[in-house]
N, C-alpha and C positions, 0 to 999 in steps of 0.2 A: 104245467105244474105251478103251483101256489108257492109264497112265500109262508112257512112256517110262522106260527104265530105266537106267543107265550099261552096264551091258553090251552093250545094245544096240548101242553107238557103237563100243564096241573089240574090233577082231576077234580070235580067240582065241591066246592065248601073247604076248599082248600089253597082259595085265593090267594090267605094272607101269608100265606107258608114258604113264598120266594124269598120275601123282606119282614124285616121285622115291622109290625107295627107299631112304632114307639113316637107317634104323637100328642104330645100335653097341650092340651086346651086352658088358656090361660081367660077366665070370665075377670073382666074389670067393673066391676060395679061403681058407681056415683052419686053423690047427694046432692039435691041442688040442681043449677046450671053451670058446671066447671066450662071456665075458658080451656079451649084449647094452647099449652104455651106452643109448640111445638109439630109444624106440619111436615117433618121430615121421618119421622115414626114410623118405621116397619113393621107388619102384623110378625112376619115371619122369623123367627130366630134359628139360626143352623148353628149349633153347640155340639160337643161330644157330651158321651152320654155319660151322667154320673150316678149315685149312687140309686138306689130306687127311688122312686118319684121327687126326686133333688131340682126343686128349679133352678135354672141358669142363673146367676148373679145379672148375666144381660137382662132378662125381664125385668127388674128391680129397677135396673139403671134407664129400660125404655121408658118404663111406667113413669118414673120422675122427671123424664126429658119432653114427656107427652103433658101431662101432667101439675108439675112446676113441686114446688116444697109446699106440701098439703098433708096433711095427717094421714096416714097410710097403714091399712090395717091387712094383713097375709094370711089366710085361715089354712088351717090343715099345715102348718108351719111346723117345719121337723129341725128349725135352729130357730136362733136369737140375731137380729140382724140390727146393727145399727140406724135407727131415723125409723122404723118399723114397729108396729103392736103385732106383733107374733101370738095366735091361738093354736093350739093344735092338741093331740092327746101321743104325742110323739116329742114332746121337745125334752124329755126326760127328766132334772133335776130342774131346769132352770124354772122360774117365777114366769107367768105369762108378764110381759112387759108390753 
């Protein structure tokens, strides 16, 4: 007799239905040849989940630490973040800054 397997349980097109799928893909674009300041940069961020598509404040903070103090622009931006050019059609009353 075999060892039970997870698939067995979950009938098929119905893979993602054990766990939630909730991974944001964060694209970093660049102009230039930016130095790297920073080779200790993890791709991966493990956050609790906030509110709908809410990036973590860690991204912000890898991105700068990878990075260095560079002009930094966040699109699809649902706030106003300090040291940030915020665009989005979610940020509500505020002025894109």
């Amino acid at each position: 007799m075999r060892a039970a397997s997870i698939t067995d349980y979950i009938p098929i097109g119905k893979e993602n239905a054990v766990t939630r799928a909730n991974a944001e893909i964060c694209l970093l674009a660049t102009r230039g040849n930016p130095k790297r300041i920073s080779a200790s940069v993890h791709s991966i961020i493990d956050s609790p989940i906030g509110r709908h598509s809410e990036k973590p404040d860690e991204t912000r903070r890898r991105i700068i630490q990878l990075c260095g103090d560079v002009p930094r622009i966040e699109l699809f931006s649902r706030q106003i973040v300090l040291g940030w050019d915020s665009w989005g059609d979610e940020l509500g009353d505020c002025e894109n800054r």
